[in-house]
C-alpha positions in Angstrom: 0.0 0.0 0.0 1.3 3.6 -0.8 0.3 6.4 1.9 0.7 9.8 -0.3 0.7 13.2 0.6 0.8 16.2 -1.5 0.7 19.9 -1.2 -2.0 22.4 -3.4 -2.5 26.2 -2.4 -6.4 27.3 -2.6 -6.7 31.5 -4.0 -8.1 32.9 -0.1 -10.8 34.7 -1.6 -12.0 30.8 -2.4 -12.4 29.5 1.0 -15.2 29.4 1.8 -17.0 28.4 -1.6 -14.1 25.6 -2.1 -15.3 24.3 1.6 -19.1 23.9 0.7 -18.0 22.0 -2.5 -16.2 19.5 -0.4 -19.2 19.5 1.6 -21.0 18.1 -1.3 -18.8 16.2 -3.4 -21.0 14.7 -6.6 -22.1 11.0 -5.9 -20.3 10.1 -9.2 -16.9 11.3 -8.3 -17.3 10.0 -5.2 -17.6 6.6 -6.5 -15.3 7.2 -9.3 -12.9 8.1 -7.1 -13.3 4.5 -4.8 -13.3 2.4 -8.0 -10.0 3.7 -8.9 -8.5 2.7 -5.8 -8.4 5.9 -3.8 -8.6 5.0 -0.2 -8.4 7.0 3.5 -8.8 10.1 1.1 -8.9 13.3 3.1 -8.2 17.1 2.5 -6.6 19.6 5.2 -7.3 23.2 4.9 -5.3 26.2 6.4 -6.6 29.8 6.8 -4.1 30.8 4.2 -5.5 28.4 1.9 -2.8 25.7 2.0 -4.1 22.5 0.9 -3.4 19.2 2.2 -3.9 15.8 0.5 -3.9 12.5 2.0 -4.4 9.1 0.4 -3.7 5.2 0.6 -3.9 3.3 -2.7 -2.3 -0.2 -3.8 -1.2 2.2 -6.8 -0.6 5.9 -6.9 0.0 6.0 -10.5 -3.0 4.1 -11.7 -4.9 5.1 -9.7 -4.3 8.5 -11.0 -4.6 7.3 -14.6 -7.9 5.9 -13.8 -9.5 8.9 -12.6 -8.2 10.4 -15.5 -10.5 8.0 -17.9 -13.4 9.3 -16.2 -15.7 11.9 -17.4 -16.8 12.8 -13.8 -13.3 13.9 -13.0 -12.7 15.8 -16.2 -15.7 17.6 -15.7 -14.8 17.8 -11.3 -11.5 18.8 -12.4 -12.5 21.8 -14.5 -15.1 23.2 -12.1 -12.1 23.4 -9.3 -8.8 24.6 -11.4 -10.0 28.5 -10.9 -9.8 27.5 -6.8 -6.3 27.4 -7.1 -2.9 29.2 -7.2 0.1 28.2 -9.1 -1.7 25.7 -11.7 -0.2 24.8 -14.9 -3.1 22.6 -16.0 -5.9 20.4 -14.1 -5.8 20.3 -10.4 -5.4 16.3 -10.1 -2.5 16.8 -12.2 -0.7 19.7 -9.7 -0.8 16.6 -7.0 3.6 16.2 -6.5 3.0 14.0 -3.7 5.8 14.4 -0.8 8.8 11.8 0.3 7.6 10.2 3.4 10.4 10.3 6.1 8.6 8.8 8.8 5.9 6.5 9.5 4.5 5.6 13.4 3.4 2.3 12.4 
C-alpha cells in the first residue's frame, strides 16, 4: 500500500466556496474516485488556503490514470482549477506527492 501526501495552495478569496464544495462532493466522483483505488482520502485546509492531501492506494499511478478516464473527473476537475494558485493545468495533475520520512506504524 502507498500512503501519499501532497501539497496544493487554494486562492483565499475561495475559502469558503471551495469548503461547501467539499461538503458536497457529486455522488459520481465519489464513487469514481473508490473504483480507482483511492482509499483513507482526506483534505486539510489552512486559513491561508494551504491545501493538504492525503491518500492510501495499492497504486498511486494508476490510480491517478484511472480517474483520468473518467468523465466525472474531467468535468470535477474543470469546475475546481479557478480554486487554485500556481496551476499549470488540471488540479489532479498539480498533486507532487511528498517523500515520506517517517511513519508511526
Amino acid at each position: 500500500m502507498e500512503r501519499v501526501c501532497f501539497l496544493l495552495k487554494v486562492r483565499p478569496e475561495r475559502l469558503a466556496e471551495y469548503r461547501e464544495r467539499h461538503a458536497a462532493v457529486w455522488p459520481g466522483m465519489l464513487d469514481a474516485l473508490r473504483a480507482t483505488g483511492w482509499r483513507n482520502y482526506s483534505l486539510f485546509l489552512r486559513e491561508d488556503g494551504l491545501l493538504v492531501g492525503y491518500l492510501e492506494t495499492d497504486d498511486f499511478a494508476g490510480a491517478r490514470a484511472g480517474m483520468a478516464a473518467t468523465e466525472v473527473n474531467a468535468r470535477w476537475q474543470a469546475e475546481m482549477a479557478p480554486f487554485f494558485e500556481s496551476l499549470d493545468g488540471r488540479p489532479d495533475e498539480g498533486m507532487r506527492p511528498l517523500t515520506e520520512v517517517f511513519h508511526l506504524d
